[in-house]
C-alpha positions as CSV (number, residue, x, y, z in Angstrom):
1,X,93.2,105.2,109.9
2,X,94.6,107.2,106.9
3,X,97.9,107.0,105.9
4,X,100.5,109.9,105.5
5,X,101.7,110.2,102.0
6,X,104.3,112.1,99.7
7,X,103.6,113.0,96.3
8,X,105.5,115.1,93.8
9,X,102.7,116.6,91.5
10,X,102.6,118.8,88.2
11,X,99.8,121.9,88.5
12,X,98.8,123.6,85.2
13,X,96.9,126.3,86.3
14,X,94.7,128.4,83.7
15,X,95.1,132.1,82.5
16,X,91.9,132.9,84.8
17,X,93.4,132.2,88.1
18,X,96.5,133.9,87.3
19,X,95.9,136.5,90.4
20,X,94.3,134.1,92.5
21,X,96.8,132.6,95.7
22,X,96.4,129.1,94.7
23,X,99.6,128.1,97.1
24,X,98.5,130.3,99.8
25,X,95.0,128.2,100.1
26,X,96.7,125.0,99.4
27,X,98.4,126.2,102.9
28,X,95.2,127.4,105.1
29,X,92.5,125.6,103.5
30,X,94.6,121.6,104.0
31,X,96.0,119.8,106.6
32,X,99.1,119.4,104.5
33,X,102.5,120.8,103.7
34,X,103.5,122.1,100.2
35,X,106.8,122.6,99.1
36,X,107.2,124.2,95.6
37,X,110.3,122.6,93.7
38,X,109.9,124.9,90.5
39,X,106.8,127.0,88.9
40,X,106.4,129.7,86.1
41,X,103.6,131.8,84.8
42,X,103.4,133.1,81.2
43,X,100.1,135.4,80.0
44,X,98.6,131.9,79.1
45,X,99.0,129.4,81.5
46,X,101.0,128.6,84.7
47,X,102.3,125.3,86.5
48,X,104.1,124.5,89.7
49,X,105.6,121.3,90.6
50,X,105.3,121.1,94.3
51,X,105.5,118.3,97.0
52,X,102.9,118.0,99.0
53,X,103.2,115.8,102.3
54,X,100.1,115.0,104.8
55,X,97.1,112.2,105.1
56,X,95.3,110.7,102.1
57,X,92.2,112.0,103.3
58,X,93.0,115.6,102.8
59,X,95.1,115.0,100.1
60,X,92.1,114.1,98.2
61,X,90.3,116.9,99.3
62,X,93.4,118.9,97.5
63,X,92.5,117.0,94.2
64,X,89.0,117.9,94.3
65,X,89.6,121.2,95.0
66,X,91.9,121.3,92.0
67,X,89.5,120.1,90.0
68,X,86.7,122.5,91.3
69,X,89.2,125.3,90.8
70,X,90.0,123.9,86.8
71,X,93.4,122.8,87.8
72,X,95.2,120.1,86.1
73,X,97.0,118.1,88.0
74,X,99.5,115.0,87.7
75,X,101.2,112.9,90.2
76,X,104.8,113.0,89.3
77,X,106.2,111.0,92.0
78,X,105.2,109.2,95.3
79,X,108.1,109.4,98.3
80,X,108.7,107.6,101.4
């Protein structure tokens, strides 16, 4: 049984995904439910700091994603 979970996490997302709708597949491609709190994108680099609520399973199909995608990401904060 997976447990639901929310997190607050910090996204630094390279120049080369700059056009790509990271949030948008965040949305269709996950069983979860982002929320973005505050984000910015220069020529060089972006970040978002969203909150993300839904099971542990898919969140940590998000963090591989990330990963596969060369997104950094931190957990900022876990909620109740």
């Amino acid at each position: 049984m997976s447990m639901q979970q929310s997190l607050t996490i910090e996204l630094n997302i390279p120049q080369s995904l700059k056009g790509e709708p990271i949030i948008y597949n965040i949305c269709r491609g996950f069983d979860l439910i982002p929320n973005i709190i505050e984000a910015s994108f220069s020529t060089d680099v972006g970040w978002a700091y969203i909150t993300i609520n839904g099971e542990d399973r898919e969140i940590q199909k998000l963090f591989e994603y990330l990963k596969n995608q060369g997104i950094i990401y931190k957990i900022k904060a876990a909620h109740k």
